[in-house]
C-alpha positions as CSV (number, residue, x, y, z in Angstrom):
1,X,1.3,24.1,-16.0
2,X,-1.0,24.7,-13.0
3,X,-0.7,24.5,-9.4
4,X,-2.7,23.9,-6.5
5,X,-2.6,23.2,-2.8
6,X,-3.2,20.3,-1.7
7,X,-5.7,20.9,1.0
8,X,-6.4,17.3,3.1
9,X,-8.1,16.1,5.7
10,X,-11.5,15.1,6.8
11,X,-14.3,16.2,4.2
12,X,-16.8,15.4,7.4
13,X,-16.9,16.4,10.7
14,X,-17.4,13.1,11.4
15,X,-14.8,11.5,9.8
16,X,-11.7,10.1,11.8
17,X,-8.6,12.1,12.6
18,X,-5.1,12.1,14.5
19,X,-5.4,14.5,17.7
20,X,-2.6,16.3,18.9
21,X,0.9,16.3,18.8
22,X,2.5,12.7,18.9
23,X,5.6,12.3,21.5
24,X,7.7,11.4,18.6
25,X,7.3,14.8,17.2
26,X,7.3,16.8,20.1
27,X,9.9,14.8,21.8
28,X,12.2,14.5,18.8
29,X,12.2,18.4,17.7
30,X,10.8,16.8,14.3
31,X,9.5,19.4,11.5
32,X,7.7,17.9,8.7
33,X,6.8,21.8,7.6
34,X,10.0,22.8,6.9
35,X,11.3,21.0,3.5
36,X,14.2,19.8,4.6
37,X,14.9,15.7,5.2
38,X,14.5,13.9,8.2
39,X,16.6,10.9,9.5
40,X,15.8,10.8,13.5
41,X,12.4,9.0,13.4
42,X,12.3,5.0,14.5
43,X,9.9,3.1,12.2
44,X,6.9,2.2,12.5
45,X,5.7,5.5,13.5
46,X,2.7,5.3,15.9
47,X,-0.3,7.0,15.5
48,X,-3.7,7.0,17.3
49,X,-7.0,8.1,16.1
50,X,-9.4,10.4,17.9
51,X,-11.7,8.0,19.9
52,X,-15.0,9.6,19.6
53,X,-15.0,9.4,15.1
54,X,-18.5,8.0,13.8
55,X,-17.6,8.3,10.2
56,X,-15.1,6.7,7.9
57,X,-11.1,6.7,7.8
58,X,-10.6,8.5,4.5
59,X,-7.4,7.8,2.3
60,X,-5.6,10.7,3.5
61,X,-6.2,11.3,7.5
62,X,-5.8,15.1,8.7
63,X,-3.3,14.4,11.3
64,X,-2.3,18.3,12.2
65,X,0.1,17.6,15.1
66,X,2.5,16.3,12.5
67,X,2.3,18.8,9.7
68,X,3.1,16.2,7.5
69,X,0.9,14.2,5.0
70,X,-1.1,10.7,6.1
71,X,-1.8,8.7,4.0
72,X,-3.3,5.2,2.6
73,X,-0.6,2.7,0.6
74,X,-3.3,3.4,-2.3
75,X,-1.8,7.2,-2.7
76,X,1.8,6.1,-2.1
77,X,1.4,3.7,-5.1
78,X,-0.3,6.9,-7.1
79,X,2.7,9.2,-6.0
80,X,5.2,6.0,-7.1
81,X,4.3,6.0,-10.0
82,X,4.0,9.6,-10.8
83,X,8.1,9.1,-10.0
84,X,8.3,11.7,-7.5
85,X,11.5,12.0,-5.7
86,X,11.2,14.8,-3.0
87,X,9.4,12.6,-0.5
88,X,10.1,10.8,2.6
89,X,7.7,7.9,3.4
90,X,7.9,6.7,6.7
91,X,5.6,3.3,7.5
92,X,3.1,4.4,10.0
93,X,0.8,2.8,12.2
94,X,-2.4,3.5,13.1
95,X,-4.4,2.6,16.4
96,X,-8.4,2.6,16.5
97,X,-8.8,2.2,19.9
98,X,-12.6,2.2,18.9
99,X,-12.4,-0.4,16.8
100,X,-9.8,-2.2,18.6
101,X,-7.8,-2.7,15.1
102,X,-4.3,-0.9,14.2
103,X,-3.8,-0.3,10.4
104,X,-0.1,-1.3,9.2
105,X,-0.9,0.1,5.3
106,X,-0.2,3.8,6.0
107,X,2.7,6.2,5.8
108,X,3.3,9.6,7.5
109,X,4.9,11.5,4.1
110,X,7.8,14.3,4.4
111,X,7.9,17.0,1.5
112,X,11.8,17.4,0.8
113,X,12.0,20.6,-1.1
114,X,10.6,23.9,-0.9
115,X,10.2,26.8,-3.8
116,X,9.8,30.5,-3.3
117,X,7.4,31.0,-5.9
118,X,4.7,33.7,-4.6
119,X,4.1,36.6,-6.8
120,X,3.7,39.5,-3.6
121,X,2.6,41.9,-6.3
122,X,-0.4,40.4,-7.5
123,X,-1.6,38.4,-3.9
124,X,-3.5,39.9,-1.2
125,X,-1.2,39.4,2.0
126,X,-1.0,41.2,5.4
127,X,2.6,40.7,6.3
128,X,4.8,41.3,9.2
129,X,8.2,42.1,9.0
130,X,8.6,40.0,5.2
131,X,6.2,37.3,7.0
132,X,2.8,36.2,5.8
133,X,0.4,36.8,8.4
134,X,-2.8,36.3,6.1
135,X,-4.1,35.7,2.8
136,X,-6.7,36.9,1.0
137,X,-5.3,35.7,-2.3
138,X,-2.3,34.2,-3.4
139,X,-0.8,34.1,-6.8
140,X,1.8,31.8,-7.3
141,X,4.5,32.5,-10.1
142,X,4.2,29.7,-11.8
143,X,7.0,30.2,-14.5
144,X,9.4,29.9,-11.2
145,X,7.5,27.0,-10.2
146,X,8.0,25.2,-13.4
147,X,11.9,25.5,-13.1
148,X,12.1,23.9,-10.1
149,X,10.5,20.4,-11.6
150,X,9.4,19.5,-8.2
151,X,5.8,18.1,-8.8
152,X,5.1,18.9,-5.0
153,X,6.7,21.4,-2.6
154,X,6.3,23.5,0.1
155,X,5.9,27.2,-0.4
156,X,8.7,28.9,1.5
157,X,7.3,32.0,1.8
158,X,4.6,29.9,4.1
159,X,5.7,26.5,4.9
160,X,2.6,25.1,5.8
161,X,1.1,24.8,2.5
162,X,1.8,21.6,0.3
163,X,1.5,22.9,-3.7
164,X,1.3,20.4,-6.6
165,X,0.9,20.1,-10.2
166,X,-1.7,19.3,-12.4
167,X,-0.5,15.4,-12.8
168,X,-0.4,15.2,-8.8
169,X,-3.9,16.2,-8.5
170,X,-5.1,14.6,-11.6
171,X,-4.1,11.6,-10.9
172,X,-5.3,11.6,-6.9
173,X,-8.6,12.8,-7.9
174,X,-8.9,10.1,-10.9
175,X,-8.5,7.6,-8.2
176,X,-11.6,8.4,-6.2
177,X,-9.6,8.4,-2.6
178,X,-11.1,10.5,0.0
179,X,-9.4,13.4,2.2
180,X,-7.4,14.9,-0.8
181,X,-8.8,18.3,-2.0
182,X,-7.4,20.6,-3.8
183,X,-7.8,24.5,-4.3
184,X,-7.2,27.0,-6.5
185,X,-4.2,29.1,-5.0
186,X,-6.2,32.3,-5.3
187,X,-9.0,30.9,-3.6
188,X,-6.8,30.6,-0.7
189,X,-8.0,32.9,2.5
190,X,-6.1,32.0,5.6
């Protein structure tokens, strides 16, 4: 089995995004980074996109402020039926000032679950004090990876990045959406 990140967001400048950190993340102490469930978050979340877009809204939005995933109902139903069970979805709403439209078919998606599965002897890390700093290249063990039978996680030993399988990202990219890419783990430099 192979794993990749999952590595979304706008494939143009020009394309549409979420700017900043929403109040309900900021205000609620809300981490969609770090694995673990959440329960505070009222329903449906409201999100607004950056007014000066000239592009498209892809099927995944980059929305950094919440660290978490954005994305169409189309992926949801893609993920659904992959039967993956270490997600959160919560209904999300998005508001195009610019358009003067708000989309109801989206959802702001939690990864429950994360797997320490970096092999430090083989990737190219500058660490401080047992933290990743930088990467240059990163190996993932993927024999650990594999016992865990999450299909998508979060790599503890940097929370940020989403990891998935080969079905995950077969199945996305069959589809044709836009925003999901997905890189090799040792093409990684961050």
């Amino acid at each position: 089995m192979n794993y990749w990140l999952w590595m979304g967001g706008r494939e143009k400048e020009s394309d549409a995004y979420i700017q900043g950190v929403p109040n309900f993340v900021e205000k609620g102490n809300i981490n969609f980074d770090d694995g673990e469930v959440i329960s505070n978050i009222d329903e449906p979340v409201k999100l607004e996109l950056n007014t000066d877009y000239i592009g498209r809204i892809t099927d995944e939005l980059e929305a950094t402020g919440t660290n978490g995933i954005l994305i169409h109902y189309k992926i949801k139903e893609i993920l659904d039926k992959l039967e993956i069970n270490n997600l959160q979805y919560f209904k999300t709403e998005i508001i195009d000032s610019l358009q003067k439209k708000t989309y109801t078919d989206w959802f702001l998606v939690n990864i429950v679950g994360h797997v320490k599965c970096v092999n430090i002897e083989l990737s190219e890390l500058d660490m401080d004090d047992n933290e990743i700093e930088f990467i240059d290249k990163l190996v993932l063990d993927t024999e650990i990876a594999n016992k865990s039978k999450f299909k998508i996680f979060r790599l503890t030993e940097y929370l940020p990045l989403i990891i998935v399988d080969d079905e995950v990202k077969y199945a996305i990219e069959h589809a044709n959406f836009t925003g999901p890419e997905f890189l090799p783990p040792e093409r990684l430099v961050l």
